[in-house]
C-alpha positions in Angstrom: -74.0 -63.2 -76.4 -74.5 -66.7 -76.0 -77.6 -67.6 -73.9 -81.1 -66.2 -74.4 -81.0 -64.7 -70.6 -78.1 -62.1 -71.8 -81.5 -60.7 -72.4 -82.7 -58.5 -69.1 -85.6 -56.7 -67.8 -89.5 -57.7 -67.4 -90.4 -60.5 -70.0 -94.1 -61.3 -71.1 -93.3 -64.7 -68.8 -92.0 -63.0 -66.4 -95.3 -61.1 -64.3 -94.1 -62.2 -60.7 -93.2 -59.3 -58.4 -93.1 -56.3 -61.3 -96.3 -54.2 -60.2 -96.9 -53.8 -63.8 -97.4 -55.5 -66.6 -94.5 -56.4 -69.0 -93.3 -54.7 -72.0 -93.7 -56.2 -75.5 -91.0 -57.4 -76.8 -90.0 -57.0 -80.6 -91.4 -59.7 -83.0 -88.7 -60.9 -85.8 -89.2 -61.9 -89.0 -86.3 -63.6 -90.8 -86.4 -65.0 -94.2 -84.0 -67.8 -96.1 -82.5 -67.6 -99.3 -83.6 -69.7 -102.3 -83.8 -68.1 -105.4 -86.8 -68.5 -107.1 -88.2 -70.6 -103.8 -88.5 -67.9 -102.1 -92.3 -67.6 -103.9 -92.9 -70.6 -100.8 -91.6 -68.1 -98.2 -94.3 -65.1 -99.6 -97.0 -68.0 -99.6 -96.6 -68.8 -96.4 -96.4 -64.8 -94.7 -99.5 -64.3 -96.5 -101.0 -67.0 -95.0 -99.9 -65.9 -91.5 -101.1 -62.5 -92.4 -104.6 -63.9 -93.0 -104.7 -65.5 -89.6 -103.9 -62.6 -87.9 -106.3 -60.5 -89.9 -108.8 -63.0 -88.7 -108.1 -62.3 -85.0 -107.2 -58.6 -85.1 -109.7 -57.5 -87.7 -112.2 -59.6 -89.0 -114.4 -57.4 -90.3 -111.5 -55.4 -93.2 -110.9 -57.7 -95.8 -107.4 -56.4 -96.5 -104.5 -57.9 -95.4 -102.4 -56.2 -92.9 -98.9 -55.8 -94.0 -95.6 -57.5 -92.1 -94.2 -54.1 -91.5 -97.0 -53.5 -89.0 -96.3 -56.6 -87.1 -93.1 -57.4 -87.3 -90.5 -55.1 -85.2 -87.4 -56.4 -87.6 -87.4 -58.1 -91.1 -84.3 -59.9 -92.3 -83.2 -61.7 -94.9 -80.4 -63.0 -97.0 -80.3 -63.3 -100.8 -84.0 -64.0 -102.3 -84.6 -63.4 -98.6 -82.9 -60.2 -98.7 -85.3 -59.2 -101.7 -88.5 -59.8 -99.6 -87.0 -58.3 -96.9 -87.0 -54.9 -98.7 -89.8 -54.7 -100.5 -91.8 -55.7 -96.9 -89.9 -53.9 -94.5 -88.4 -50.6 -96.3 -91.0 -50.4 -99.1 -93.5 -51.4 -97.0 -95.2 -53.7 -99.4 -98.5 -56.4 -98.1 -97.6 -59.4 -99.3 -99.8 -59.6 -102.3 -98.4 -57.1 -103.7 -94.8 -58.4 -102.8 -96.0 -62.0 -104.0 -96.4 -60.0 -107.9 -94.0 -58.4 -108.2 -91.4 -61.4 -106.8 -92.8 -63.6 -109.3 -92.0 -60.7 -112.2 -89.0 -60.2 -111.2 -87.9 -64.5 -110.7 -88.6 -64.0 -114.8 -86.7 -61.2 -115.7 -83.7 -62.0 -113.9 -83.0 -65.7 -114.6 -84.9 -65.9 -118.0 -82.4 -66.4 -120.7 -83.2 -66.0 -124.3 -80.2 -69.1 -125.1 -78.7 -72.0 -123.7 -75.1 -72.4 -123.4 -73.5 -75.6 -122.1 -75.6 -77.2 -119.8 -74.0 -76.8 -116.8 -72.1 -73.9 -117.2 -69.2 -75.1 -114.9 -66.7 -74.0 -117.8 -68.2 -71.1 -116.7 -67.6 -71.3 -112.9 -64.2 -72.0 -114.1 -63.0 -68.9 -115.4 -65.1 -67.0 -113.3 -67.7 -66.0 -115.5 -71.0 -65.6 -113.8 -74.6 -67.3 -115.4 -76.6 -64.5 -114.6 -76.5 -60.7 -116.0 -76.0 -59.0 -112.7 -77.4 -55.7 -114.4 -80.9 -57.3 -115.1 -80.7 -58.0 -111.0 -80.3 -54.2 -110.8 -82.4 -53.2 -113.0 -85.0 -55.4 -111.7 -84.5 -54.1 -107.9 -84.8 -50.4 -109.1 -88.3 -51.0 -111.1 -89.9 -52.4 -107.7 -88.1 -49.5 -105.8 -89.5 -46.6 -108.5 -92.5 -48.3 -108.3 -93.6 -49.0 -104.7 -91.7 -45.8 -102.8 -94.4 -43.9 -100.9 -95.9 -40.6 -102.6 -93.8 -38.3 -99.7 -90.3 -39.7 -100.3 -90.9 -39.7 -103.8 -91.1 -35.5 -103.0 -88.3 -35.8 -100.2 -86.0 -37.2 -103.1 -86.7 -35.1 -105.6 -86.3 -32.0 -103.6 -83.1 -33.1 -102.8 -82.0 -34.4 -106.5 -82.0 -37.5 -106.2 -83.7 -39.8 -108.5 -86.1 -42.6 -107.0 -84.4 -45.7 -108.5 -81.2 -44.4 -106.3 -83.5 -43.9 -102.8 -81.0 -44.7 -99.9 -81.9 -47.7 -98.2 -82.1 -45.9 -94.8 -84.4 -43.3 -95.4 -83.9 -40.0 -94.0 -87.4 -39.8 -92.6 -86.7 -42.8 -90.5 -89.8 -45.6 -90.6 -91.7 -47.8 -88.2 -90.7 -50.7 -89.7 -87.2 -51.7 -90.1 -85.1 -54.3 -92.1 -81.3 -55.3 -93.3 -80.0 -57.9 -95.0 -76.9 -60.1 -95.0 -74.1 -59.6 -97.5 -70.5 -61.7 -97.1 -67.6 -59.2 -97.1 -64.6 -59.8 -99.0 -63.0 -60.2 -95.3 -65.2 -63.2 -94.8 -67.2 -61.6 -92.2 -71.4 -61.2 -92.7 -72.3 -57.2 -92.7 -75.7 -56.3 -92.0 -76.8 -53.8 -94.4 -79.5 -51.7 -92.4 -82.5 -49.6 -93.3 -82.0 -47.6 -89.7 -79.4 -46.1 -87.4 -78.1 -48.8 -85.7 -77.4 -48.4 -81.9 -74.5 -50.4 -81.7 -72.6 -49.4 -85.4 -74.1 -46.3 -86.4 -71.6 -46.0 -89.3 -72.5 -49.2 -90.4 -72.2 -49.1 -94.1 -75.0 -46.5 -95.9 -76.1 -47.5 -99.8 -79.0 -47.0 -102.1 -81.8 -50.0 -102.2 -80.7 -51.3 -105.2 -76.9 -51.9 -104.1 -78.0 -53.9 -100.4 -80.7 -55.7 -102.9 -77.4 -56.6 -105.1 -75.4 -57.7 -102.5 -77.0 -59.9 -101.0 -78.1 -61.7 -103.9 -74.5 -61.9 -105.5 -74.8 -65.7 -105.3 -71.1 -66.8 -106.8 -71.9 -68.3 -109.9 -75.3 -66.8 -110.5 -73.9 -63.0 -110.2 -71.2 -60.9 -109.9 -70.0 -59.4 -107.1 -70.4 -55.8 -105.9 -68.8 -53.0 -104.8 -70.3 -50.7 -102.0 -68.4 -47.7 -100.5 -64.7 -49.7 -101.6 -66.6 -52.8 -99.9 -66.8 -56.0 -102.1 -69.5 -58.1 -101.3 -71.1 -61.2 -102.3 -73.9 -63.0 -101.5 -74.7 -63.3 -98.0 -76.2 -66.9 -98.7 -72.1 -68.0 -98.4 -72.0 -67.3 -94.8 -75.9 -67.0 -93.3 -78.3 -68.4 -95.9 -81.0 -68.9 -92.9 -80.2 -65.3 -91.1 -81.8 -66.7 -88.1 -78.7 -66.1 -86.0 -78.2 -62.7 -88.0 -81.4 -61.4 -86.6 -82.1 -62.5 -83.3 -78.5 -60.8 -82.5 -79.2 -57.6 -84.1 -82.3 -57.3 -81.7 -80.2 -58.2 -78.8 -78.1 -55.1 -79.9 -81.3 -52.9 -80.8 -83.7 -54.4 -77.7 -80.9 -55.6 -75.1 -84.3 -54.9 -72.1 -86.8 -56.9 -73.7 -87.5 -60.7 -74.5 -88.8 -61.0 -78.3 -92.2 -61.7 -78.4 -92.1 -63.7 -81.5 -88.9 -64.9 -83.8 -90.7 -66.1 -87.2 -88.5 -68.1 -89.7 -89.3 -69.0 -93.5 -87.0 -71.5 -95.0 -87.2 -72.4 -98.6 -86.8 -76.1 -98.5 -84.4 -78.6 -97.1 -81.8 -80.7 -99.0 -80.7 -84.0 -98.9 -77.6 -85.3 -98.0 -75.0 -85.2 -101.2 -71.8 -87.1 -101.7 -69.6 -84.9 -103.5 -68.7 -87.8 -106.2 -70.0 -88.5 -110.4 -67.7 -85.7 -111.6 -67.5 -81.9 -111.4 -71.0 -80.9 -111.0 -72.3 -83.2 -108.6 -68.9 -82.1 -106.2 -69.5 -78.4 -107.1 -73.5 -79.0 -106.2 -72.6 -80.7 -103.0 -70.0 -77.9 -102.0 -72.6 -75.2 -102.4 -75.2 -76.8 -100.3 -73.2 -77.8 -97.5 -72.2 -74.2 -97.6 -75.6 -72.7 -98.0 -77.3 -75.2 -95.3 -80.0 -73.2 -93.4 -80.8 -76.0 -91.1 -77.8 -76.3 -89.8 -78.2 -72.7 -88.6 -81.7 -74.0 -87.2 -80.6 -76.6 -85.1 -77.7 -74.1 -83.7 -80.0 -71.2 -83.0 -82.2 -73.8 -80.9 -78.8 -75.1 -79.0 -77.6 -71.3 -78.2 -80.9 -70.3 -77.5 -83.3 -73.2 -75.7 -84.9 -70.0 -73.5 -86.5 -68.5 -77.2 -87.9 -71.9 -78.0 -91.4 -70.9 -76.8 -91.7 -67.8 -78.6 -89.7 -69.5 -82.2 -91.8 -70.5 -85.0 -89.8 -72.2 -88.5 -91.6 -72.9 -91.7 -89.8 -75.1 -93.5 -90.7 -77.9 -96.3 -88.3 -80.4 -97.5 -86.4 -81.7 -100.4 -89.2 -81.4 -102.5 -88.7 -78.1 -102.8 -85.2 -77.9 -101.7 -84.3 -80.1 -104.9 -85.4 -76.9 -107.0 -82.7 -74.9 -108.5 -82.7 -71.4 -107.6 -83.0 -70.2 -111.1 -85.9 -72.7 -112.2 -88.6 -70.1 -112.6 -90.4 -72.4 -115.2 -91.2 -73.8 -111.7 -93.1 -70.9 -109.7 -96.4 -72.9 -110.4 -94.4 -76.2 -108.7 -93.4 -73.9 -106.0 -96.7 -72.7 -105.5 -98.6 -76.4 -105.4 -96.1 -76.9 -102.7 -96.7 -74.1 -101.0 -100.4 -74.9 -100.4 -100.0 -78.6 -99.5 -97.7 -77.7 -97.0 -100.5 -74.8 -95.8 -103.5 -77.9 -95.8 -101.4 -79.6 -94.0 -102.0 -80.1 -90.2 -99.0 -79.4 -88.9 -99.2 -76.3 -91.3 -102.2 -75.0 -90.2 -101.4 -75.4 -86.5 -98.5 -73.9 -86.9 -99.7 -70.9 -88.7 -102.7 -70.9 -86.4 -100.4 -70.7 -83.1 -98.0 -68.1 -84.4 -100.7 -65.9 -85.5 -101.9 -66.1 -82.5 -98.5 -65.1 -80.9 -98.2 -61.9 -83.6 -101.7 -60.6 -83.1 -102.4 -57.4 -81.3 -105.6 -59.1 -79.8 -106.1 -61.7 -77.8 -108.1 -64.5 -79.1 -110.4 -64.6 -76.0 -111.7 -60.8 -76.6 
């Protein structure tokens, strides 16, 4: 696939000479990773899901949750996380906003300090982070935010809630996956429904897709799925954009999406890989893990989705953050909401509500 009109069929654009009116096409949701940054990303989807509350119904004060919006939530690494507990725990975003911010402490809070860089560590290959608290963490959200019937569904079949499959076997409305970098190299999509085009794509628990896409090399170890190895899929798609919008070609091949939503988790600046070690270890990683590179390519392979794309992105302020730093969720959150007062924030929130709601502003 490489232009936006593989896509065929009626389009929402496209009204001349159909006799009816066109079919809605899927609405994507696809989230960066960032660590601890990705607190930004939750501010800002609760945000949109405010606006769109405001035009669909204004009258309910609760929020309406992504999973009702959104067609396909992705996500790599912290990304990956959020894309879970929205899309196949079905979580609003407040309640996904808590328990992130619980689980940015347990993971990367450490009770000592060792050297303070830890590239020994790197080294010998001797991860920073425990990757057992990661899984513990996961399964806590999972035991604690699976629906009341698949709760039943697993227990009648033996199987204990912390080890719920990630696709279901009542299949939902909502669906998700999440990037994870193969020992191969390649990117795997690790799904939360039968895919059309690889329906034996890879099948795990929540906990294990949660765990490999986070496996960021240095901060955790590696995992092993079905004699898979996989590490984080920040490596090789730390902005999913492409990830996703081809995944809906493959699941929606007739139908135009409606909407293509991206939340980054801060931009970088330029490093040169000199002053030693660290600095050329830092610079490595960030050139690797660049999501706007993967921006500007999805634009050039894709100018025909340019109307319906929307990117949330704030810059080095936030980029500078180390993925780890939750000392800084309150930094992360000030950001946040300048970026949300901003003008070009709340025009852009504004206008993609508009595009996601399921009424029209006029009515």
């Amino acid at each position: 696939m490489s232009k936006a009109r593989e896509w065929t069929g009626i389009t929402l654009s496209n009204r001349e000479n159909t006799g009816h009116e066109p079919v809605q096409g899927p609405k994507i949701l696809s989230l960066d990773g960032g660590g601890v940054k990705g607190l930004f990303s939750v501010l800002i989807l609760e945000a949109l899901m405010e606006a769109v509350r405001q035009i669909d119904t204004p009258n309910v004060p609760d929020l309406p949750k992504p999973c009702d919006y959104f067609d396909l939530i992705c996500g790599t690494s912290t990304g990956g996380l959020m894309a879970i507990m929205l899309g196949r725990l079905r979580m609003n975003t407040q309640v996904c906003k808590r328990a992130y911010c619980d689980m940015s402490r347990d993971i990367f809070n450490r009770s000592f300090l060792r050297y303070p860089l830890t590239w020994w560590d790197a080294f010998w290959g001797n991860p920073w982070y425990d990757g057992k608290k990661l899984e513990k963490a996961i399964k806590t959200v999972v035991s604690q935010q699976l629906s009341v019937q698949e709760k039943r569904d697993l227990q009648e079949r033996g199987i204990a809630e912390e080890n719920a499959p990630l696709r279901p076997y009542h299949e939902l409305s909502g669906r998700c996956f999440v990037c994870a970098l193969h020992d191969s190299g390649e990117v795997h999509r690790l799904k939360s429904y039968t895919s059309k085009r690889d329906p034996t794509s890879t099948t795990c628990t929540i906990w294990e897709a949660g765990r490999a896409t986070s496996a960021a090399p240095l901060y955790f170890p590696p995992i092993t799925i079905s004699d898979c190895r996989y590490f984080d899929g920040g490596m090789g798609s730390n902005n999913p954009i492409l990830e996703s919008v081809r995944e809906a070609h493959d699941e929606y091949p007739t139908r135009y999406p409606a909407a293509i939503v991206s939340i980054g988790t801060g931009s970088a600046e330029p490093l040169a890989p000199t002053g030693g070690l660290a600095a050329v270890m830092t610079s490595l990683a960030g050139r690797i893990t660049d999501t706007e590179r993967s921006d500007r390519e999805f634009l050039m392979i894709f100018p025909g989705l340019r109307d319906a794309y929307f990117r949330f992105q704030e810059g080095p302020r936030l980029g500078s953050i180390d993925l780890a730093a939750w000392k800084r969720l309150g930094e992360i959150e000030q950001i946040a909401h300048a970026y949300l007062r901003s003008d070009r924030g709340r025009e852009d929130i504004q206008r993609c509500a508009e595009r996601l709601a399921k009424r029209s502003v006029s009515e």
